[in-house]
C-alpha positions as a printed NumPy array, in Angstrom:
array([[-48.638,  -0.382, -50.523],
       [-52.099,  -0.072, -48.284],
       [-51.108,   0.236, -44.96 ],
       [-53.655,  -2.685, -44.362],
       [-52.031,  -5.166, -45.958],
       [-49.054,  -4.032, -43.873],
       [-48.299,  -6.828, -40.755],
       [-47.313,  -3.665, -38.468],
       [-49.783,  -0.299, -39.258],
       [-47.414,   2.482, -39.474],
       [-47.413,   4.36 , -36.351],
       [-47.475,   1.422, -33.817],
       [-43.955,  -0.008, -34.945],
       [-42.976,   1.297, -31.119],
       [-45.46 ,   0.155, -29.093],
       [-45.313,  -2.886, -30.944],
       [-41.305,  -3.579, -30.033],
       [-42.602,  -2.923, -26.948],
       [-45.534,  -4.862, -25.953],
       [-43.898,  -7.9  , -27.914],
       [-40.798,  -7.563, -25.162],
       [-43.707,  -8.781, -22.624],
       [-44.115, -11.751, -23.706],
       [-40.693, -12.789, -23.13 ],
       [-40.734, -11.072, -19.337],
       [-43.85 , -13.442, -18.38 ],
       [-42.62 , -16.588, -19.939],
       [-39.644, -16.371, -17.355],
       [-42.29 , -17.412, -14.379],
       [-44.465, -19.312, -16.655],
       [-41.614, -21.772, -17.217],
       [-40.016, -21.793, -13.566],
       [-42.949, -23.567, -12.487],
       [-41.755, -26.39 , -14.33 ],
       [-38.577, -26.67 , -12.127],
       [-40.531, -25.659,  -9.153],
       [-42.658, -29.037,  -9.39 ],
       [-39.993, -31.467,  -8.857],
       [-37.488, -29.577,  -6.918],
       [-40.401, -28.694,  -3.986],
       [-41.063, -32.368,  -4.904],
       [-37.646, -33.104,  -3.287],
       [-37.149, -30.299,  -0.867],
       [-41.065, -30.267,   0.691],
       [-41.633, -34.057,  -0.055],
       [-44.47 , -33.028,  -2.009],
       [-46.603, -35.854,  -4.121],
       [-46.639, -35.533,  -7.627],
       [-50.512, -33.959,  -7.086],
       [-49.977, -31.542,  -4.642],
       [-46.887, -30.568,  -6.585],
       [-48.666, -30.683,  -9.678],
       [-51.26 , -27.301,  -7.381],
       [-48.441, -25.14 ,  -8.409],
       [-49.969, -24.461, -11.515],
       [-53.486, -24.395, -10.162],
       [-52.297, -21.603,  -7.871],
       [-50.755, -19.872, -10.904],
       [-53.897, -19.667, -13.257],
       [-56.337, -19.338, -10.986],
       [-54.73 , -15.892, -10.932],
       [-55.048, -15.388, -14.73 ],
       [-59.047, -16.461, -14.12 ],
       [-59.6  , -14.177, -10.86 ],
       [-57.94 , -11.12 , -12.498],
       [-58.897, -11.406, -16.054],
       [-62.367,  -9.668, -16.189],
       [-60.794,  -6.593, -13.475],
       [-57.992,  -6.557, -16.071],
       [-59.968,  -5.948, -18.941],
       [-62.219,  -3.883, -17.116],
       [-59.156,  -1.435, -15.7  ],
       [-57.598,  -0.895, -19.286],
       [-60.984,  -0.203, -20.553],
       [-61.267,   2.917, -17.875],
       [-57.484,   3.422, -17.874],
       [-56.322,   2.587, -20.905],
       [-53.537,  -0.419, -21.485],
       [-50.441,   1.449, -20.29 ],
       [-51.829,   1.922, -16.456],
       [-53.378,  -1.735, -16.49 ],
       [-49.895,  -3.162, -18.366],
       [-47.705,  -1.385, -15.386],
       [-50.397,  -2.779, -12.713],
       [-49.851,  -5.531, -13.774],
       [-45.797,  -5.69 , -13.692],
       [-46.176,  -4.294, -10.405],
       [-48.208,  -7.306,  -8.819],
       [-45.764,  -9.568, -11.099],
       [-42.553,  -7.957,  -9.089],
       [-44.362,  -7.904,  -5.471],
       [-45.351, -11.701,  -6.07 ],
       [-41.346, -12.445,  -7.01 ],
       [-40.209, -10.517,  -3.707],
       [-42.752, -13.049,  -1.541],
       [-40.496, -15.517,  -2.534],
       [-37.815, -14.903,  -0.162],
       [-40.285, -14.704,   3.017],
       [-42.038, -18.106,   1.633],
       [-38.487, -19.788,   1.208],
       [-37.478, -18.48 ,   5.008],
       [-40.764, -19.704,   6.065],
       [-40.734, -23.215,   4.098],
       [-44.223, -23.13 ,   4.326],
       [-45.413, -24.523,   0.812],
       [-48.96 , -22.864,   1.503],
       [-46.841, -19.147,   0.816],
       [-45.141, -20.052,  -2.081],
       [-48.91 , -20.758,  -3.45 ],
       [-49.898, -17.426,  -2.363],
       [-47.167, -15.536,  -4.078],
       [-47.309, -17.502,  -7.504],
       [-51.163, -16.13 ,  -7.403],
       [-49.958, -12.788,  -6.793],
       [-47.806, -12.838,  -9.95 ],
       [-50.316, -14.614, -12.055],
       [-52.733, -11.782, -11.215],
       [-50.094,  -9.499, -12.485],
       [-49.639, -11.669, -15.73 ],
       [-53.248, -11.432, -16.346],
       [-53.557,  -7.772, -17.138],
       [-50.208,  -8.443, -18.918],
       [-51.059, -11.277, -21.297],
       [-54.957,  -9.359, -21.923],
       [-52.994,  -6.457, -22.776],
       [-50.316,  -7.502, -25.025],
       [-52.238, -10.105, -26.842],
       [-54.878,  -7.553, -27.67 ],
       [-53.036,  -5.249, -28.97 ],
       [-50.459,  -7.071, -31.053],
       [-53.824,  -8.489, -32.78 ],
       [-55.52 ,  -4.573, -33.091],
       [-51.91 ,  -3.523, -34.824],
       [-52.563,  -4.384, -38.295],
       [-54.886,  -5.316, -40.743],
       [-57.383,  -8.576, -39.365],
       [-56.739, -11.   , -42.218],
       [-52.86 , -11.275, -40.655],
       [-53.617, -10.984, -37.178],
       [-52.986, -15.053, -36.492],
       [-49.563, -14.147, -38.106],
       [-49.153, -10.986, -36.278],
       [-49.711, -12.396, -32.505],
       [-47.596, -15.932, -33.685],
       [-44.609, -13.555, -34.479],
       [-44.875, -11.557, -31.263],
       [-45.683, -14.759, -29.324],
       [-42.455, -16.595, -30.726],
       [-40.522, -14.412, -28.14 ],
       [-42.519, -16.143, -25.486],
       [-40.414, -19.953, -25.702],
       [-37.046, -17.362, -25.536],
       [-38.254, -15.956, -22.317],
       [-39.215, -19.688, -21.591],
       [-35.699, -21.257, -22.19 ],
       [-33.817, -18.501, -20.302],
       [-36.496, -19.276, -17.117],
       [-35.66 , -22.65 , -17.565],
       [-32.032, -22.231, -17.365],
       [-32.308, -19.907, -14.769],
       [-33.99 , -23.098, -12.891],
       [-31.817, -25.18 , -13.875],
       [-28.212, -23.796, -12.774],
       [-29.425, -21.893,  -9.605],
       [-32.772, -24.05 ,  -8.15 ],
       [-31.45 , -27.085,  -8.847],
       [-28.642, -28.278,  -7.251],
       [-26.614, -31.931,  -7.505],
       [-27.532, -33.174,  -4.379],
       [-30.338, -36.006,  -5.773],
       [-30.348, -38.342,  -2.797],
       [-30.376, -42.145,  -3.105],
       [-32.968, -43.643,  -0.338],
       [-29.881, -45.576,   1.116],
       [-28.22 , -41.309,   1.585],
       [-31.826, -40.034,   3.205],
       [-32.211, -42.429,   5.664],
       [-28.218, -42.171,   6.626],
       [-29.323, -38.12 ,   7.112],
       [-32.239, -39.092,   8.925],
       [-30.388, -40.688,  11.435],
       [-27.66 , -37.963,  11.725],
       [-30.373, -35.722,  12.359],
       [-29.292, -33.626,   9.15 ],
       [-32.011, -34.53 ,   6.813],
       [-34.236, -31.171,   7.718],
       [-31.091, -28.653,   7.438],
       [-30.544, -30.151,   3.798],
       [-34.178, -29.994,   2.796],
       [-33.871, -26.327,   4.07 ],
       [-31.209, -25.554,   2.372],
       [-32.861, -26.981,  -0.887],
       [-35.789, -24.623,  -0.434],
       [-34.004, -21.236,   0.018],
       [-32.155, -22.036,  -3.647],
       [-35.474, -20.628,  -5.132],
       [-35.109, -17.194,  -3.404],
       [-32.695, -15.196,  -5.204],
       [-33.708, -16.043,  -8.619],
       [-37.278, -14.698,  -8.349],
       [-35.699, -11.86 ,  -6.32 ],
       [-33.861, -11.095,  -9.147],
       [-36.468, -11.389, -11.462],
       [-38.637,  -9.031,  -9.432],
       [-36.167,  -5.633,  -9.723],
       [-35.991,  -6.942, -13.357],
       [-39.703,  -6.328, -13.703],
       [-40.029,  -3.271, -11.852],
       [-36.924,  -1.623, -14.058],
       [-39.211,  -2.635, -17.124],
       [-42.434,  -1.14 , -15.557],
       [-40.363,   2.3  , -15.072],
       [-39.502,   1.853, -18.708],
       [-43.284,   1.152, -19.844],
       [-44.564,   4.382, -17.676],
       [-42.235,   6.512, -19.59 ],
       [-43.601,   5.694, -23.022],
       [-46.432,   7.274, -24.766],
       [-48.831,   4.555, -25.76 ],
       [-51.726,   5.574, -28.54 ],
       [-54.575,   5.238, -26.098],
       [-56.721,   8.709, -27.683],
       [-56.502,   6.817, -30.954],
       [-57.772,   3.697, -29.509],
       [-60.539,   6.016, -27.062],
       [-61.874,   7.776, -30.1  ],
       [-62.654,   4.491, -32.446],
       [-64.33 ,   3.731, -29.104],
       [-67.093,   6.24 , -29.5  ],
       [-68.727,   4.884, -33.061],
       [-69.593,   1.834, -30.963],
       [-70.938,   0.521, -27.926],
       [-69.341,  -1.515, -25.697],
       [-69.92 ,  -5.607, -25.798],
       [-72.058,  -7.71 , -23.794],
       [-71.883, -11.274, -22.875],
       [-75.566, -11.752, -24.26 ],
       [-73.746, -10.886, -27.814],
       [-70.915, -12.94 , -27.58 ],
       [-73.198, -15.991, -27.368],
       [-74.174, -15.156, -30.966],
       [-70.609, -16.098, -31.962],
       [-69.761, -20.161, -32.015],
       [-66.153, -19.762, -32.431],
       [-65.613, -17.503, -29.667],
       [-67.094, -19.967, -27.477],
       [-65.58 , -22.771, -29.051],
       [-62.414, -20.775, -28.541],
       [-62.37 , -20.976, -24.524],
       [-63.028, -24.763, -25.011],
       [-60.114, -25.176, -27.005],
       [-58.108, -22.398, -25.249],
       [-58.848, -24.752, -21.905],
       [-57.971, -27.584, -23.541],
       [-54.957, -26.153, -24.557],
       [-53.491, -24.452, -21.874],
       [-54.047, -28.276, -19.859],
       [-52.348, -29.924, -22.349],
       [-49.19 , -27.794, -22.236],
       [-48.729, -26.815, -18.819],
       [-49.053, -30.557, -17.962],
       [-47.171, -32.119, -20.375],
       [-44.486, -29.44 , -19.471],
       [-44.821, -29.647, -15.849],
       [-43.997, -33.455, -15.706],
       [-41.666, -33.225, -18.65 ],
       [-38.376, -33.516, -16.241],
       [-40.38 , -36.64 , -14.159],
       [-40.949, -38.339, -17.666],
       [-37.287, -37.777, -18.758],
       [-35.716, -39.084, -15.088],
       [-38.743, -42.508, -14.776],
       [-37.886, -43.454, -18.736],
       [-34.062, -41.863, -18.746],
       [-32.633, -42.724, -15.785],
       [-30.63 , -39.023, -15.776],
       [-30.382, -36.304, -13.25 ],
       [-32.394, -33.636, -12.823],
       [-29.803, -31.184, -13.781],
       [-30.013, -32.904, -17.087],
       [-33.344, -33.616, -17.382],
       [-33.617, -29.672, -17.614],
       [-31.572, -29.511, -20.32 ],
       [-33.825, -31.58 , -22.193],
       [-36.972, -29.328, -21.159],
       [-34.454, -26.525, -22.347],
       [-34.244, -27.965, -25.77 ],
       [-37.969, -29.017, -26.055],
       [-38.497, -25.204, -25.299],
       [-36.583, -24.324, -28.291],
       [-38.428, -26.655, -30.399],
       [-41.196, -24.761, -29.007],
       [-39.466, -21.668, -30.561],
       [-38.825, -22.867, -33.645],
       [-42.178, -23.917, -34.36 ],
       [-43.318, -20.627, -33.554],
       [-41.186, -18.58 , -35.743],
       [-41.805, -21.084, -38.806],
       [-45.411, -21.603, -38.561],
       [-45.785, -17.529, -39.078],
       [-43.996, -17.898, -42.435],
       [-46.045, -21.021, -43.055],
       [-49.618, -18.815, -42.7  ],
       [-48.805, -17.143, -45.467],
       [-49.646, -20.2  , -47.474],
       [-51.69 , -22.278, -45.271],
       [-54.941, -21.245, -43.36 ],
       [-54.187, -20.904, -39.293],
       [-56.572, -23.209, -38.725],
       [-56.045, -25.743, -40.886],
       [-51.981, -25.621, -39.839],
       [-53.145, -25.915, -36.156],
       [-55.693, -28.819, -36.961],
       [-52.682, -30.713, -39.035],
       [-50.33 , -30.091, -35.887],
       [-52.769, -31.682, -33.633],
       [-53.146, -34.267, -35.599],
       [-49.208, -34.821, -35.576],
       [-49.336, -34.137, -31.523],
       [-52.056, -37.033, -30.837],
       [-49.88 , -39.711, -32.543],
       [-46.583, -38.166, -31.001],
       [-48.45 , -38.9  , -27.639],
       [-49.972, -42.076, -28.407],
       [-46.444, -42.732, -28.539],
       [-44.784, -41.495, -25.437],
       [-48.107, -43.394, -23.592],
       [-47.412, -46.882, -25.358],
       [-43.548, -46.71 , -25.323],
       [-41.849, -45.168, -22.436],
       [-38.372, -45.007, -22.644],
       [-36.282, -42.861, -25.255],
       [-38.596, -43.319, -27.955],
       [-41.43 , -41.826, -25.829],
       [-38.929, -39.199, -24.559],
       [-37.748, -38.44 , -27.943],
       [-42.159, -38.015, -29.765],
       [-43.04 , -36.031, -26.405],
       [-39.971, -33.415, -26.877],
       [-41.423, -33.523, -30.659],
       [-44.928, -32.402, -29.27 ],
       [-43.874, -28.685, -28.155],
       [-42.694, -27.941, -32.274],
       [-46.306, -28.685, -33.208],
       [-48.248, -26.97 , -30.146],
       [-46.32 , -23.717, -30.434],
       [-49.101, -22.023, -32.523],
       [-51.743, -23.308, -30.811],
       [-52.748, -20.843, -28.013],
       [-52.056, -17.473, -30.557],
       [-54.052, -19.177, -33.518],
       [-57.036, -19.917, -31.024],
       [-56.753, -16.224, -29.178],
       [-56.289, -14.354, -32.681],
       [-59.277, -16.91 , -33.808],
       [-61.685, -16.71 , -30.979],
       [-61.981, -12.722, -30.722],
       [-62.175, -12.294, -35.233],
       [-64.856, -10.343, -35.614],
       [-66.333,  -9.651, -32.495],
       [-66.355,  -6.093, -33.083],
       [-67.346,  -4.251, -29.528],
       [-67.604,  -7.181, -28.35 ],
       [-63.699,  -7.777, -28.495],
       [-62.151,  -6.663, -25.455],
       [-64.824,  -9.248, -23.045],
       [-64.237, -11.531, -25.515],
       [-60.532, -11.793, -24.901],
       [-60.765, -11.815, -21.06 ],
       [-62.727, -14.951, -21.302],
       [-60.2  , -16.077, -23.243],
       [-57.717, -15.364, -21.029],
       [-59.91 , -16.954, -18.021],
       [-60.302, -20.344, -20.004],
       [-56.177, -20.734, -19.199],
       [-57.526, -22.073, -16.201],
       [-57.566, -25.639, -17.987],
       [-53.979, -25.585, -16.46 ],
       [-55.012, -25.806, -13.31 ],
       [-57.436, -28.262, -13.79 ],
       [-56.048, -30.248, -15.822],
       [-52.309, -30.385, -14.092],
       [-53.074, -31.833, -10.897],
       [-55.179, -35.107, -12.58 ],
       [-52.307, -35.557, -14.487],
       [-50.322, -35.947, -10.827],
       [-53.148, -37.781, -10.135],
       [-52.74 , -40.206, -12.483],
       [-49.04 , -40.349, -12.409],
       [-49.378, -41.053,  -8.032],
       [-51.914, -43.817,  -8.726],
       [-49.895, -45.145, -11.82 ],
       [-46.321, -44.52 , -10.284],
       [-45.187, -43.639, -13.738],
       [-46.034, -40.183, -15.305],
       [-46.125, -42.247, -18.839],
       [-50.081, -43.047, -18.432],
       [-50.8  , -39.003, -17.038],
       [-49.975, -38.297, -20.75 ],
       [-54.009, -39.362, -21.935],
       [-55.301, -36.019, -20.404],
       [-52.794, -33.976, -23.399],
       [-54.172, -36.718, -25.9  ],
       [-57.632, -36.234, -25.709],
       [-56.747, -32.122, -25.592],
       [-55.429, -32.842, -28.693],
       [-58.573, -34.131, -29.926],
       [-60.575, -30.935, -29.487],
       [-57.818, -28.989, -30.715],
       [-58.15 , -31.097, -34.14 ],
       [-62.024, -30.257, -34.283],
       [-61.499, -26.292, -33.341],
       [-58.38 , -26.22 , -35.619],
       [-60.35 , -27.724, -39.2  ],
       [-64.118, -26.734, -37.867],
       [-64.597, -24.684, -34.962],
       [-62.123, -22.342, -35.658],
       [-64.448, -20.254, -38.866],
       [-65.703, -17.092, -38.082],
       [-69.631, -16.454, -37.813],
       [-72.138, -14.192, -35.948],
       [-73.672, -10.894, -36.784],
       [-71.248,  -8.46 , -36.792],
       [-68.664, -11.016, -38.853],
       [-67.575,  -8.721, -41.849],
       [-69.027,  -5.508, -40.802],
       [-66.277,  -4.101, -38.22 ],
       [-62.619,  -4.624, -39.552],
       [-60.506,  -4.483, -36.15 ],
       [-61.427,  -7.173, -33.681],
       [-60.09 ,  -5.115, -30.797],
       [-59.23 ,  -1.82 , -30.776],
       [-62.828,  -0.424, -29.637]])
């Protein structure tokens, strides 16, 4: 059989196994966030906004670093700027402990940038090359495969969160103000804050064992340098020439909002319409996780048979009425359609990467960091929803911001989504360059 019809090329099985391992590693902190939110909610009496600036803090590291991450691996090659980048993910983890000693909510900011700048050169580098590892016409089926190991690394950070961050000390108001008049309140809202610690300290010698590992292995950068040569590099002037890239970032922002927020305040949805604990409640965002997986895994069988595009489109299209749901009827049927929403975004972000950079020839590699900048609609989009929710009291209403994301999901998904531009046709690989 043609080695281009092949999912894998020969010769990059390794690299492959290895790169795909990532995107389990940086799902771990992606998904801790969403137990950071309400547990600094309770233990630095944060409001639902300012808690909701966790995730601002964390992709506004993707957007800083994302152009000097795609610049470094295109001087140094993708094995120095993938082990930069799990050394800024490790030295963010270790600021943890000084942050939790400190209580000061300002560091823990600080040191969730510091790993998101180390995510950035990781999520530029492995999403490139899974999609450069194969033949183009499966490259939306390629990076959905290596991207369903992403909700795996998601449920375990969630767990994590769960059994050691949270503890089951949820106060009644009648409890706080009997510690506030012991004098004891402080102590236990200190004691709450150090829980978060250990994990990430963990987490950080994790990472650095794995960048040791990653150092040792030969990666095929001369292979990847030499294609280089026959071409010049891209320019931003070019990529202009190409709607769906730039329809891309749109959707990629939208995106990115929609499921960092809807994740973020998943566990506040869950305890206003519930009535559970937050232990529990993380179960829940455990489960919706594996949905999340599921999805993932299927929809790459699915491709085969369906156009990416047109799948993603028909999922949106599910999502909006899942959420028109959980807005109108809060309570266990709007629990029960927003779990149901993370099945049917879980190909979202690879079909619009693998989409936006098709057949932007040397243009590739600056097309992907803008892709990877335009995860900043997490940021932006997060803390509105918080906004909402503190003017609203209810996180229910918050839920219009993933709707209308939805919405220009549907249009990139069934229109935006079709390759054009001059170089559409001519050059094979989108990425390797």
């Amino acid at each position: 059989m043609d080695s281009k019809k092949r999912l894998i090329t020969p010769g990059f099985l390794l690299t492959f196994s290895l790169v795909t391992s990532l995107f389990f590693l940086w799902a771990l902190p992606n998904t801790m966030n969403d137990i950071l939110i309400p547990h600094f909610m309770k233990s630095l009496e944060l409001s639902r906004f300012k808690a909701g600036l966790i995730q601002s803090a964390f992709k506004l590291g993707y957007f800083v670093f994302a152009l000097p991450a795609g610049l470094i691996m295109q001087r140094y090659g993708y094995k120095y700027g993938l082990v930069t980048g799990l050394i800024l993910f490790a030295l963010g983890c270790f600021l943890f402990w000084p942050a939790a000693i400190a209580g000061k909510y300002s560091f823990f900011l600080g040191a969730l940038f510091v790993i998101a700048s180390g995510l950035a050169f990781l999520e530029l580098g492995a999403n490139s090359l899974v999609v450069s590892m194969g033949d183009p016409a499966t490259s939306e089926r390629r990076l959905n495969f290596a991207q369903a190991f992403y909700p795996i690394g998601a449920m375990t950070g969630v767990a994590i969160g769960t059994i050691f961050i949270f503890s089951d000390n949820d106060l009644t108001p009648m409890q706080i103000d009997s510690m506030k008049a012991a004098g004891t309140f402080k102590a236990y809202l200190a004691e709450e804050t150090m829980r978060v610690g250990p994990p990430y300290i963990v987490l950080g010698i994790l990472v650095l064992i794995f960048a040791f590992f990653i150092s040792r292995v030969k990666f095929p950068e001369q292979e990847i340098k030499d294609k280089a040569k026959a071409i010049v590099k891209g320019s931003f002037k070019e990529l202009k020439k190409y709607p769906h890239w730039y329809k891309g970032i749109v959707a990629q922002f939208f995106y990115l909002g929609a499921q960092l927020g809807t994740w973020s305040y998943f566990i506040q949805y869950v305890k206003e319409n519930g009535a559970i604990s937050s232990k529990t409640a993380g179960a829940f965002l455990v489960g919706k996780l594996a949905a999340f997986m599921l999805g993932r895994f299927s929809s790459t069988l699915l491709m085969k048979y369906i156009q990416p595009g047109k799948l993603m489109g028909i999922y949106a299209g599910i999502n909006i009425l899942l959420v028109t749901v959980g807005i109108l009827f809060p309570g266990w049927i709007g629990i029960w359609a927003i779990f149901c929403t993370s099945f049917f975004m879980s190909i979202m972000y690879p079909t619009i990467f693998a989409s936006g950079v098709k057949g932007l020839g040397p243009n590739a590699k600056l097309g992907a960091s803008f892709l990877v900048m335009s995860l900043i609609g997490g940021a932006v989009l997060t803390p509105f929803m918080g906004l909402i929710g503190d003017k609203w009291h209810a996180i229910a209403p918050a839920m219009i911001i993933p709707l209308f994301s939805y919405f220009v999901i549907l249009y990139y998904g069934f229109f935006g989504s079709k390759p054009s531009g001059p170089l559409y046709g001519v050059i094979e690989n989108p990425i390797i360059e």
